[in-house]
C-alpha positions as CSV (number, residue, x, y, z in Angstrom):
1,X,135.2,-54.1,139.5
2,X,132.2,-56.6,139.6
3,X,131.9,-59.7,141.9
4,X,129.1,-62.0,141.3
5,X,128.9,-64.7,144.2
6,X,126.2,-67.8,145.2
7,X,125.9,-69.0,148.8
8,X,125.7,-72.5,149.3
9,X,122.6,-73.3,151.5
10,X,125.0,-73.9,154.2
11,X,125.8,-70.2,154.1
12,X,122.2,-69.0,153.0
13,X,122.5,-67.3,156.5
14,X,124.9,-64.4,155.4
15,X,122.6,-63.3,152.8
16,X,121.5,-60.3,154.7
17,X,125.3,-59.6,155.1
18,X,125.8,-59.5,151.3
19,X,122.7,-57.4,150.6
20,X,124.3,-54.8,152.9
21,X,127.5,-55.1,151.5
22,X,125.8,-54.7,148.0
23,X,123.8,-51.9,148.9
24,X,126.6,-49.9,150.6
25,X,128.6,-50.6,147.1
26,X,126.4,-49.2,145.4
27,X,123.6,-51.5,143.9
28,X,120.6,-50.3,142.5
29,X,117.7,-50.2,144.7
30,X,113.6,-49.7,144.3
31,X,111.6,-46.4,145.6
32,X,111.3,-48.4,149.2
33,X,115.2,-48.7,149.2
34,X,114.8,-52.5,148.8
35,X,117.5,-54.4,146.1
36,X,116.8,-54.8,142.7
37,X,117.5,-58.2,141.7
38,X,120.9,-58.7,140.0
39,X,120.4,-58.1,136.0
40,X,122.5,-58.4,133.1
41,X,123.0,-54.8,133.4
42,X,125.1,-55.5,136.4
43,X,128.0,-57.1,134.6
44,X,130.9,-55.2,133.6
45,X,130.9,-52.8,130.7
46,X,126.9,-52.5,131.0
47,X,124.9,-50.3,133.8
48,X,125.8,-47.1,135.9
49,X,129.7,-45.7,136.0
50,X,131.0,-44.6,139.1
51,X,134.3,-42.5,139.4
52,X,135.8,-43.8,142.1
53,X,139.8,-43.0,143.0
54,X,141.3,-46.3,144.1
55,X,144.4,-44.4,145.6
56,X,143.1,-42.5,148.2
């Protein structure tokens, strides 16, 4: 599943929210554990796999 989303600048202030829901997903991060920007190689079909059991 992918989500891609864009605060308005009314809710530029849950940004830090949305990186920490991003990291804790999964999203790539640099050497200092800092985001990588969202790429391309984010959307679906492109990018790391993970097995994840949605029944559990």
């Amino acid at each position: 599943m992918a989500v891609t989303y864009r605060l308005t600048e009314h809710a530029q202030g849950l940004g830090p929210a949305m990186d920490a829901l991003r990291m804790w997903a999964g999203a790539p991060v640099n050497e200092e554990g800092q985001l990588l920007p969202h790429t391309e190689a984010d959307e679906p079909g492109h990018g790391v796999s993970t097995d994840c059991d949605a029944s559990a």
